[in-house]
Each structure stands twice: as C-alpha cells, then as structure tokens.
SETOR-242517 format. One line per 4 residues: for each residue x, z, y of C-alpha. Coordinates in steps of 0.25 Angstrom, whole numbers, plus 5000, padded with zeros to 4 digits. Layout:
# SETOR-242517
X/Z/Y; ...
END
This chain:
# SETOR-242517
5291/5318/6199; 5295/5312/6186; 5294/5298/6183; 5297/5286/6174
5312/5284/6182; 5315/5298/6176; 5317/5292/6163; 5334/5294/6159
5336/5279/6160; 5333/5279/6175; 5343/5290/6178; 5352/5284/6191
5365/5289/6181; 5373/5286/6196; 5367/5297/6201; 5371/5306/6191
5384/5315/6190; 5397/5310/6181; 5393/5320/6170; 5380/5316/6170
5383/5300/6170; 5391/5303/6157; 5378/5303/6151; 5379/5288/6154
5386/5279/6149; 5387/5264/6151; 5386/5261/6136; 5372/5261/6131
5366/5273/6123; 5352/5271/6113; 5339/5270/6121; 5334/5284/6124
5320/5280/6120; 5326/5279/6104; 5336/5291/6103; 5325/5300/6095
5321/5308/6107; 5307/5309/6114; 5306/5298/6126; 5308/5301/6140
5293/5295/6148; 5292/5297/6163; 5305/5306/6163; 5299/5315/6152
5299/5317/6138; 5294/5324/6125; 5307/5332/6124; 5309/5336/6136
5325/5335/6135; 5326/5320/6133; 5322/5319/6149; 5332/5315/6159
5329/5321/6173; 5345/5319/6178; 5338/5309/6191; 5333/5322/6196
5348/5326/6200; 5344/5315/6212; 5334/5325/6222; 5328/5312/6227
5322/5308/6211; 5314/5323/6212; 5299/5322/6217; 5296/5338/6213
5302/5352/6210; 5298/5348/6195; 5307/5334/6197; 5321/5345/6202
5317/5353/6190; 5322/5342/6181; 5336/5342/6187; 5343/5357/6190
5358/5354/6192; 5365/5367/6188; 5379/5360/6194; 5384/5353/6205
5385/5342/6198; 5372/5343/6191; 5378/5340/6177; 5371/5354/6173
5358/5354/6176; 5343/5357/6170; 5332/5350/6168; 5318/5360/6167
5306/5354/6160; 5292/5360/6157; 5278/5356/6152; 5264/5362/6152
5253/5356/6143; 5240/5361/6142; 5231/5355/6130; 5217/5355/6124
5213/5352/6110; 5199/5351/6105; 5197/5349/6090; 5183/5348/6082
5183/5350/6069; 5199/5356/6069; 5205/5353/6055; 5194/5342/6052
5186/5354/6049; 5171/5355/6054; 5173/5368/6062; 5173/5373/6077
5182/5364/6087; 5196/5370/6090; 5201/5369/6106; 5215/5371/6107
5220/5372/6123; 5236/5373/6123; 5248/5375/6131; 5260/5370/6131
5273/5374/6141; 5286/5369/6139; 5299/5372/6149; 5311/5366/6147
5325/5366/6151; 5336/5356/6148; 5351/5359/6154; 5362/5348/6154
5376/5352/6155; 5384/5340/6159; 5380/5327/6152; 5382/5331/6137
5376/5345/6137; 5360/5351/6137; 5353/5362/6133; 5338/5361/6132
5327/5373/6131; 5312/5372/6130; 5301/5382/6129; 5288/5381/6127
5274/5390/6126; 5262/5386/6119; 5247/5392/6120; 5237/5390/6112
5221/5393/6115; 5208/5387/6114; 5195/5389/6103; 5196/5389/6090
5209/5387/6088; 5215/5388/6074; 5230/5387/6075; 5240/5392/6085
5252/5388/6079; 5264/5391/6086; 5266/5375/6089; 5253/5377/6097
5255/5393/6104; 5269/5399/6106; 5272/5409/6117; 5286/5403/6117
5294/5392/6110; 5309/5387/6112; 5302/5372/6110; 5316/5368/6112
5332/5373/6115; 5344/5364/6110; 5359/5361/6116; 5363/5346/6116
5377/5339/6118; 5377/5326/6120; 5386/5314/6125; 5394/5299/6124
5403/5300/6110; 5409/5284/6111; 5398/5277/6116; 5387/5286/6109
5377/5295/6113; 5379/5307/6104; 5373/5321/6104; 5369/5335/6098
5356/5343/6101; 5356/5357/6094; 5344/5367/6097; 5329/5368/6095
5325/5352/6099; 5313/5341/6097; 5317/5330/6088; 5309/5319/6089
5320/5307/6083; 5309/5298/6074; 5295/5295/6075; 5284/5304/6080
5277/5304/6067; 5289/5310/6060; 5296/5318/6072; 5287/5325/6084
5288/5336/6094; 5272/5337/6090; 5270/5339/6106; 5255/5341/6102
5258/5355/6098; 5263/5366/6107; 5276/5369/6104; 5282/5356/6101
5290/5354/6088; 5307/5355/6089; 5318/5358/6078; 5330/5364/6079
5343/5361/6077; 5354/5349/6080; 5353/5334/6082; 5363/5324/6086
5365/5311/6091; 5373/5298/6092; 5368/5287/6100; 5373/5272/6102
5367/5260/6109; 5358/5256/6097; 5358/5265/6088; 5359/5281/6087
5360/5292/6075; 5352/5306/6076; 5356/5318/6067; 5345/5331/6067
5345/5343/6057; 5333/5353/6063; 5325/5364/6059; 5311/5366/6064
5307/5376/6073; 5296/5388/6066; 5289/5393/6079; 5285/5407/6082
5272/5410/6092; 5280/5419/6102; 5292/5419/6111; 5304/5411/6106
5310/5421/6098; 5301/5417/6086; 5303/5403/6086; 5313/5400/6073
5319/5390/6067; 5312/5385/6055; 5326/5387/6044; 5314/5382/6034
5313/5367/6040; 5325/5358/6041; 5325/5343/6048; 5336/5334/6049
5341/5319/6049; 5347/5308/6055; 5340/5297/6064; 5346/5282/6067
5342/5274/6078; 5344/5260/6079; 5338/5251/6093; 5335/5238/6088
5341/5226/6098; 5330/5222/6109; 5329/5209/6108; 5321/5210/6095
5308/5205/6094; 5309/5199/6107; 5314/5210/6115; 5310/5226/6109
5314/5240/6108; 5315/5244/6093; 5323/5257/6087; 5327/5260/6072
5328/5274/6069; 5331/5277/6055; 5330/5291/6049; 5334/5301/6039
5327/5316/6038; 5327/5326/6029; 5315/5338/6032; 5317/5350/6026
5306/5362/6025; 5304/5374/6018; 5290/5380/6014; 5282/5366/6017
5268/5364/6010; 5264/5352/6003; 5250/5354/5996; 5249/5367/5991
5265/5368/5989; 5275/5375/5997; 5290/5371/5997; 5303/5365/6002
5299/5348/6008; 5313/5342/6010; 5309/5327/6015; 5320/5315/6019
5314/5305/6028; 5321/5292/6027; 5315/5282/6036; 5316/5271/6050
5308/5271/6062; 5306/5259/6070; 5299/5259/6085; 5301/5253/6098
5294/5239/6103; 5295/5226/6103; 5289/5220/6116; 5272/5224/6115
5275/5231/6102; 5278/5245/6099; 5283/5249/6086; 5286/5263/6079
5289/5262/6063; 5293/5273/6056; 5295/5274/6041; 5300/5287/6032
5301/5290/6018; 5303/5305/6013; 5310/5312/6002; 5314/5324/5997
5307/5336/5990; 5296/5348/5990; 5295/5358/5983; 5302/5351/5972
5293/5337/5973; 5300/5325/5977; 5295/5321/5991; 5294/5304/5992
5284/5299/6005; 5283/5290/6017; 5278/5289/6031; 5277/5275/6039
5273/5277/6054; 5270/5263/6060; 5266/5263/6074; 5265/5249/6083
5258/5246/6096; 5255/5233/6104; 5254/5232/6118; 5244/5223/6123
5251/5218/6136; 5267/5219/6142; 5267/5231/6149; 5271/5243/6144
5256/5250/6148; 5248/5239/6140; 5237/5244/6131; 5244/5244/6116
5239/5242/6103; 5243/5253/6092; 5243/5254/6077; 5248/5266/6070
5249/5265/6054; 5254/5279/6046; 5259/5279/6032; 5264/5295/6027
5265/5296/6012; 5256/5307/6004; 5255/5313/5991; 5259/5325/5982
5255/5337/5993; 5242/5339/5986; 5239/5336/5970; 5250/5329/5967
5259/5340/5970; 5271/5339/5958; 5276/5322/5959; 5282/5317/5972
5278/5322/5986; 5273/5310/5994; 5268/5318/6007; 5275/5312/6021
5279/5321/6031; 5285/5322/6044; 5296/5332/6050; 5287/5335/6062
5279/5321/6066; 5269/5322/6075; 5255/5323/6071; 5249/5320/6083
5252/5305/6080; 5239/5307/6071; 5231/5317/6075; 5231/5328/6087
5222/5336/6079; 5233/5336/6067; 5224/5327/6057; 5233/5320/6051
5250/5320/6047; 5258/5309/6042; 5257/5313/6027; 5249/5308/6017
5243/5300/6028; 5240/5284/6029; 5235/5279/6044; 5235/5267/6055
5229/5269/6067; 5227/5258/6080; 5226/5261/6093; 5227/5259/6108
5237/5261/6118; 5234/5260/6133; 5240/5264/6147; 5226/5261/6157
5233/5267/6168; 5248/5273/6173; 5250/5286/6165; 5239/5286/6156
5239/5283/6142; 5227/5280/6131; 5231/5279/6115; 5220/5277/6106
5220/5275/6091; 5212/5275/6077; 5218/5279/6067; 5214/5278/6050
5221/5288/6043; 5223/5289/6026; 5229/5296/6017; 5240/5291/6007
5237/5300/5994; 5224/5303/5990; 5229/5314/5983; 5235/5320/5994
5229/5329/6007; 5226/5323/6021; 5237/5330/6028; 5241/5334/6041
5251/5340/6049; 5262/5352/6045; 5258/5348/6029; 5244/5351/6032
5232/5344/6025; 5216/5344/6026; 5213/5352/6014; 5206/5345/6003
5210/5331/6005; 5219/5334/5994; 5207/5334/5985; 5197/5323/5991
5199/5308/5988; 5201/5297/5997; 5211/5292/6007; 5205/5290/6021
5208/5301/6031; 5201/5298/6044; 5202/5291/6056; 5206/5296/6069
5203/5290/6084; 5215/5295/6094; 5214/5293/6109; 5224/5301/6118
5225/5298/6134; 5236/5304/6142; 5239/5303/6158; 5251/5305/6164
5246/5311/6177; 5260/5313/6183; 5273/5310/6176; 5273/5326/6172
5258/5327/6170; 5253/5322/6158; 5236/5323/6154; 5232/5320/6140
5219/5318/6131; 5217/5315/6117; 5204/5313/6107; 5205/5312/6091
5193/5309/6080; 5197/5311/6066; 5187/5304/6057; 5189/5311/6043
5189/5301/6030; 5187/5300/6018; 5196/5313/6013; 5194/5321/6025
5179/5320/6025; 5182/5322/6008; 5189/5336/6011; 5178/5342/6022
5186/5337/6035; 5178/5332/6048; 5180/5324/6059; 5186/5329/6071
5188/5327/6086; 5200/5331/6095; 5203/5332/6108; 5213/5336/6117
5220/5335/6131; 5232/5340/6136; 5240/5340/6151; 5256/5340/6151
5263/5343/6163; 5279/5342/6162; 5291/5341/6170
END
C-alpha cells in the first residue's frame, strides 16, 4: 500500500541499477518541492508524472497487485520499465439559486476516470500518456461543457529528455502537459472541472543547488466532446515565458524555507470579450512570488503587473495575492490561523470602453480559490478572508474561512470566471460584492482513497442585490480513489 516513504527523497538509490543511480548524483540539485511542479503527498501527486515508484523494483516494499503495478521492468536490468496510474472520482454538486439567480436548484452528479502510463527508458528518457472520460448528469443541469462531459480526452501525451549537464539538472518536455510553474491563483489544472486543463507544447529546464530557470511557449488545448480525434490545439491562444527561482538561505529568521521565483509572461488570445468588445488581448505579466515558512508561519505573496493591448486599447492593471497562516502549536498538525487578502485591478470592460484597459486577468488560475460555485474571478475584484485550519485527527482535514469580497471600479461589472460578469452590475452603483462562508472537510481513508465535502453561502451585497442577484447555497462531495 502506498505510503509517506514512497516519497522520491526516501528511495534506497543503493538498490537501484547503475543507469538508474545516474539520476543521482552526490552534488545537491533545487529542492523538488520549489521546481514549478505539483508536490508529491503520500507518494502521489496532482500530476501524476512527478511520482517516483522506482522502490517498488524491491518485491519486499509491494503490499498489493496495485503496489507491482507501479513498477513493470520491461528489461533485465529494469532501466526500462512503466509505471500504470488511474483514478475514479465520483462527485455530487447541489446549487440553489444557480448563477445568483432566484430559480429551481441544479444537481450536477459527475465522473471522472483517468489512466495513465508513464515509460522510462534509461535514466534520461520518458514518455508520458494520459486519458480520461468525463460524464455528466443530474437535474436541471444547465451546462455540459466539454471540461465537464467528454467521451474521450488525451488529458496528457509529451516526450522528456532529461539529465546532468556540469553539475545541473537540465531538461526538455515537449507534448500536450500540465503546467502549474507559479501561484495557483495565476496557473491551475482547475481539478474542480472534469477534464483538467493542459497546454501543449515545449518547456525546459536548468536547475542548480539555489537557483533554477524555466522556459515554456504553449498553446492551449480547444476540446471537442467525442473520442480523441476532435480535441485540437487552440492555433488562437499562445502562452509563454520565463520563470526564476531562487531558495533563500535557512538560517533566515531563525531557521525557514522561503523561495523567490521571479516571472516574465506574455499571454496571447484571439477573439477574447471584454464588455460588449471582441478582439485580440495580448497581456505581459511582470511580477515576484515569494512563499515558503518561516518556523509557525506560512507565507505565499505573489505580485503581477500586466501590459500590452486589446483591440487597440492599452492594457495597464495589477493583481496582489497575499496568503499567510499561523500555526498555533510546533507540530505540523496544529490548528492554524489563515488570512487571505486579494487585490485584481478593474476598469474599462464596461463604460469606459476607449481609455486604458485596467481589468486583471489570469492565464488559467483556479477559480475554486474563491468560489466552487464560480462566484467570483480575480478581476475587478478587492477581498480578505480569515479563516481556520485544523487536522482533529490522522488523515482528516477541516479549512474554514469568511471572506469579504469588493469590487475595484465602480464603473466596471462583477466578474467571474472565463471574462464572464453578472449582468447589470455594470449599470448599478456601489462597491460591496458580498461575503462568502467556505467550509470544506476531507478524509484520507486509505492512502489511495480520498472522501471529500464542502458547503458555501454567498451573501449578495450592495451591487449584487442592486442588479437582481440572490443569495445562494452550494454543496457538494466527492470520493477519489487512485493508485
């Protein structure tokens, strides 16, 4: 069965062949928690290739078939081998008053299977694949997009060469891939949805003790609802950039963990809507993110500024994502204080549509950070929200918060995500949105199965109540089983 020692820094490396031990060399490499990939929690991860299952070439370390399934050697020396990965989730969402608006609730029940397959040839080579198929049913339901039902998607296919070049870690990945290099509120595979969101095309790497560089150039994936012939990539959207990373020294503040990644973007898209306009948005993002811990406290800062042009308008805004906790004892499972505060410029979709356009936006952030129920997006948006952490038992997980949303221009709509806006609060006065109570509680049932629950209450403001919109409950619960 999997467990915490699965993690790549246990691996026995004397166990392992010559080829394989290549991969490790004496000299230190950047901590795999801060290289821009998603982390690797009780052997597992969000993307399924960051895994390392190479412990399982020992037949003693396998509790189950599931466990050999991570580990088929396809030589002697077991320098070729594949590692097969899969998950189901089933999921239940109830909404009253979908959109805010006073109408019949909507229950969405959906499923989600993924199955991987990740083949190492020698130490230096991979070649990854994923599929997965999405159904959608329920009552009422007023979208089925096909991020929600798909018959068959290639959520993931990419070829990666990787090694030592004089002491650094280098690397290319070319092929349809999650990116998630920066801050979740700017990049995100959106696991909320179906059909998770991944681009297509080339990054590469070069990787020292301290610091590291990432280069990307993407384009985003337009998918179809059938089999995988229809899935194409989007020639419309472009994405690309460099990311620094710097690992400050640990005996700051008294002992810590804090990385500094610098960023240059450039986001290009064709036929995008601002107000009532249609046309090219070509956004730079310049800006720093700051995360790790310092002893109890937990930081993750992230600061942008955007340029560029719409549609001939000059494009100048900002976005400031200031997450921090507290933990109120040593151990890593003591109860934690959290405070969220959310700055994202707004201005010149609606009304003011000739001068300078002031709307943030974000190359796919998630918008689950806000809302589950899509309530809010990090444009034209102004919001702090406390909350609580806690851990009351082993495997279980409870995060609360409250959260105060505004908006920045008065003149501009209450948006939310994809460019979307509730319709009106362009015309109605005011700046208070709402306020949200969150609660979500997860239990880790076995290290492969996963049982989730959360409950939202959006309280509409000022403009909201202004442009007609209601207060709305959502709930939802989910089971996740993987291996």
């Amino acid at each position: 069965m999997a467990s915490a020692q699965n993690q790549p820094p246990a691996l026995d490396t004397a166990t392992l062949s010559p080829a394989e031990q290549a991969e490790y060399p004496s000299h230190e490499h950047y901590p795999r928690k801060a290289i821009g990939e998603s982390a690797v929690t009780g052997g597992f991860a969000s993307s399924r290739w960051g895994e390392d299952w190479r412990e399982y070439r020992d037949p003693a370390k396998r509790d189950d078939l599931l466990d050999r399934l991570k580990y088929l050697p396809l030589d002697s020396n077991g320098d070729i081998y594949i590692t097969l990965s899969g998950e189901v989730r089933i999921r239940t969402e109830y909404y009253e008053n979908p959109n805010l608006i006073e109408q019949p609730s909507e229950r969405r029940d959906r499923l989600r299977v993924i199955g991987g397959a990740d083949l190492h040839v020698g130490p230096n080579l991979r070649f990854y694949g994923e599929l997965v198929h999405g159904d959608l049913g329920g009552h009422n339901v007023s979208t089925k997009s096909a991020s929600w039902q798909n018959d068959l998607a290639v959520q993931q296919a990419f070829a990666e060469l990787s090694g030592d070049i004089g002491g650094l870690e280098a690397g290319i990945r070319y092929g349809r891939q999650e990116f998630t290099d920066g801050s979740s509120q700017l990049l995100n595979t959106r696991d909320t949805l179906t059909v998770r969101v991944a681009l297509n095309g080339t990054r590469a790497w070069l990787r020292g003790a301290k610091v590291r560089a990432d280069l990307f150039d993407f384009k985003f994936t337009d998918l179809g609802t059938g089999g995988i012939k229809d899935d194409r990539i989007d020639d419309g959207t472009r994405f690309s950039g460099a990311n620094l990373g710097f690992a400050l020294p640990k005996d700051l503040f008294g002992g810590s963990e804090i990385y500094v990644d610098p960023f240059i973007w450039r986001l290009e898209l064709d036929g995008f809507s601002w107000g009532g306009t249609t046309g090219r948005d070509r956004r730079n993002f310049y800006g720093t993110r700051i995360w790790g811990n310092a002893g109890r406290v937990g930081i993750d800062w992230t600061v942008n500024h955007q340029s560029g042009n719409f549609n001939g308008r000059k494009i100048s805004a900002w976005q400031a994502f200031l997450s921090q906790s507290y933990r109120l004892g040593k151990s890593s499972n003591a109860p934690a204080l959290t405070l969220k505060a959310d700055y994202a410029s707004g201005g010149g979709g609606y009304n003011d549509t000739n001068g300078t356009l002031h709307n943030a936006t974000t190359p796919y952030g998630t918008n689950a950070y806000y809302s589950y129920q899509n309530g809010l997006t990090a444009t034209n948006l102004i919001s702090i929200a406390p909350g609580l952490s806690l851990r009351p038992a082993k495997g279980v997980k409870l995060d609360t918060e409250y959260r105060f949303a505004w908006r920045d221009a008065e003149n501009d709509a209450v948006y939310r995500p994809a460019a979307g806006h509730f319709a009106g609060t362009e015309n109605v006065s005011g700046k208070y949105i709402g306020e949200m109570i969150r609660a979500q509680a997860s239990w880790s049932i076995t290290p492969r199965v996963t049982l989730s629950g959360r409950y939202e209450h959006l309280f509409t403001g000022t403009v909201l109540e202004r442009a007609g919109y209601s207060d709305s409950n959502f709930f939802s619960t989910w089971l996740s089983f993987r291996f």
